[in-house]
C-alpha positions as CSV (number, residue, x, y, z in Angstrom):
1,X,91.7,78.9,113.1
2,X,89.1,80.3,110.9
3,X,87.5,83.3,112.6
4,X,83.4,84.4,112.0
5,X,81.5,87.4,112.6
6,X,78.1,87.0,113.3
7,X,75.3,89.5,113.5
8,X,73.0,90.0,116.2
9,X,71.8,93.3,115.6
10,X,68.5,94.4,113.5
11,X,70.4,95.9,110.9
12,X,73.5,95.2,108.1
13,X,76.4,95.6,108.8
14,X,79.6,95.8,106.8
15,X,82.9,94.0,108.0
16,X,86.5,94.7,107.1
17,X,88.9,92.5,109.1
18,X,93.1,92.8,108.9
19,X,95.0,89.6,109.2
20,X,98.6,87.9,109.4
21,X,99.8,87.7,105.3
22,X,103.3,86.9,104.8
23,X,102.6,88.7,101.2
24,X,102.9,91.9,102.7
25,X,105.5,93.8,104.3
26,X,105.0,94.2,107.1
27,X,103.2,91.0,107.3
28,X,99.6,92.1,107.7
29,X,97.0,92.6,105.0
30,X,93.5,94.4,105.2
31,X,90.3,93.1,103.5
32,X,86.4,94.5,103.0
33,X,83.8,94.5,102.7
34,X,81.6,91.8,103.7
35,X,78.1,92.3,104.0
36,X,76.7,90.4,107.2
37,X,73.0,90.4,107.0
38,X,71.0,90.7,110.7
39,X,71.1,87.2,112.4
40,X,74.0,85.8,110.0
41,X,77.4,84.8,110.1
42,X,80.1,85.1,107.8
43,X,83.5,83.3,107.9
44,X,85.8,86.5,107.4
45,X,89.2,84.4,108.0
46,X,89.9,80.5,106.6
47,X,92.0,77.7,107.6
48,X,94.5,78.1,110.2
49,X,96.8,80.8,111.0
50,X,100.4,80.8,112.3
51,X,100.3,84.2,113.3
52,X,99.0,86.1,116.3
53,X,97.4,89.1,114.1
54,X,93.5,89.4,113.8
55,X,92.2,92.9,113.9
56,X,88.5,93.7,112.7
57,X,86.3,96.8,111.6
58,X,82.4,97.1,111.2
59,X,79.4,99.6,111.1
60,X,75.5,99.9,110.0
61,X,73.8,102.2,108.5
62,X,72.4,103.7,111.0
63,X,75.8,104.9,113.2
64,X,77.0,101.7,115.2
65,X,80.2,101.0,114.7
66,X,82.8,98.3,116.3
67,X,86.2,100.0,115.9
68,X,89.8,100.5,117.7
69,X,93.1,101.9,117.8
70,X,94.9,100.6,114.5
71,X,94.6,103.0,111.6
72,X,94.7,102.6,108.1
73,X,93.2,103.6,105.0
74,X,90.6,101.7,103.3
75,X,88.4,102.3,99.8
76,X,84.8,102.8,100.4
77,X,84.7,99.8,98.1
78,X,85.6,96.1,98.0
79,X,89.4,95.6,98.5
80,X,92.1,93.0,99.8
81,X,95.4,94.9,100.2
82,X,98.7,95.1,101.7
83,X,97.8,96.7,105.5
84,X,100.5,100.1,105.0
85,X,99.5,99.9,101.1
86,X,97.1,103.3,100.0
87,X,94.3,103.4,98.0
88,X,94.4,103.7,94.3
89,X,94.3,107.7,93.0
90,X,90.9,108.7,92.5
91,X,89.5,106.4,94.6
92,X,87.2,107.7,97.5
93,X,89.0,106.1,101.0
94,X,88.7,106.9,104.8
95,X,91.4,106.1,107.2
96,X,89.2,103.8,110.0
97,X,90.5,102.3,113.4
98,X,90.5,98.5,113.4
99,X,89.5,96.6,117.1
100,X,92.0,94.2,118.4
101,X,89.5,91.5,120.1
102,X,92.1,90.7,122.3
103,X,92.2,86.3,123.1
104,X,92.2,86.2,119.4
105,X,95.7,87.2,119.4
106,X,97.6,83.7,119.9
107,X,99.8,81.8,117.6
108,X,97.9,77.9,116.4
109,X,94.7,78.8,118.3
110,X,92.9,75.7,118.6
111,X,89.5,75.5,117.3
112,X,87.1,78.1,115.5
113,X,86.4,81.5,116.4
114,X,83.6,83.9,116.3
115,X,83.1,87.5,116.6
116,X,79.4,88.6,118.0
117,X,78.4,92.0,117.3
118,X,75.4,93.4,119.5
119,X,73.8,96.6,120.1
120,X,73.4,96.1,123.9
121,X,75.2,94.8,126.4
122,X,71.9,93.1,127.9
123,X,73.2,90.2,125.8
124,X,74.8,87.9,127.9
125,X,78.6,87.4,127.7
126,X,79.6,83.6,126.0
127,X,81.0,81.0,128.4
128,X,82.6,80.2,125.8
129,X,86.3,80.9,125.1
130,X,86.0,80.8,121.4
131,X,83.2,83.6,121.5
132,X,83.8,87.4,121.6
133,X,80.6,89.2,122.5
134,X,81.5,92.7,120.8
135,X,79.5,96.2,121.7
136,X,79.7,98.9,119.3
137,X,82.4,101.4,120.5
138,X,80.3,104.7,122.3
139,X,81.5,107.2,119.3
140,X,79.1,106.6,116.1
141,X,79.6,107.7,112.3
142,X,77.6,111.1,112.6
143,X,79.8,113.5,109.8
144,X,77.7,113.8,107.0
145,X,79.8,112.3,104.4
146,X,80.3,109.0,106.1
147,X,76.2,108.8,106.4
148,X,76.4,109.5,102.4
149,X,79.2,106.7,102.0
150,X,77.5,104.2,103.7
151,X,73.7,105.4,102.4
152,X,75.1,104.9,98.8
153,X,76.6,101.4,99.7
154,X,73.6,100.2,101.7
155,X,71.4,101.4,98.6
156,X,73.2,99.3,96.5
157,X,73.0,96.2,97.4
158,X,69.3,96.7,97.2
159,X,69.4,96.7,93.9
């Protein structure tokens, strides 16, 4: 059941998703970031799972950001760790929500599945069972050090 996330907004946006991994204990790791430029899609999860665990977190630059109710502590930068494991000493981290999409959550889903991020919801919903339109949740990034987090990461990959 691999699982995408595809960009329809104008902007970047970085995606950290948490997934069944019988390496961990409990069985659920966390992994980040991928950078989904506007109109792409990146596959996020590969091959088939046995498990009925998908959970997913993103945000722009400029505020929007697609969260939920399952916390846990991430690094600002690149990881793939253990869901209850913390982040190395010394190394900047923010505790973020991750969204349960809900009809992802079923053991051998059949089929593909994508995750559609949009700004609006003037985007029409997908007939489509395997499609998840996804609105940005109402609250938005607005302390001052998340804005400098995610200025210095979006400035990077300029480079």
């Amino acid at each position: 059941m691999p699982i995408s996330i595809r960009n329809s907004t104008p902007n970047p946006v970085d995606v950290a998703v948490a997934y069944y991994n019988e390496g961990c204990s409990p069985r659920y790791g966390k992994r980040g970031w991928y950078n989904v430029a506007p109109g792409r899609t990146v596959v996020v999860f590969g091959g088939r799972s046995n498990h009925a665990y998908f959970r997913f977190y993103a945000e722009d630059a400029f505020g929007h950001v697609w969260d939920g109710g399952d916390f846990t502590d991430v690094p600002n930068e690149a990881f793939d760790m253990c869901w209850i494991a913390n982040c190395r000493p010394g190394t900047p981290c923010r505790r973020l929500g991750f969204r349960d999409p809900g009809y992802f959550d079923c053991a051998f889903c059949p089929g593909d599945r994508l995750i559609n991020l949009v700004l609006s919801s003037s985007r029409r919903q997908s007939k489509s069972s395997k499609i998840l339109i996804a609105l940005p949740t109402k609250r938005k990034l607005t302390s001052g050090a998340n804005r400098l987090i995610l200025k210095r990461r979006f400035e990077g990959r300029k480079k």
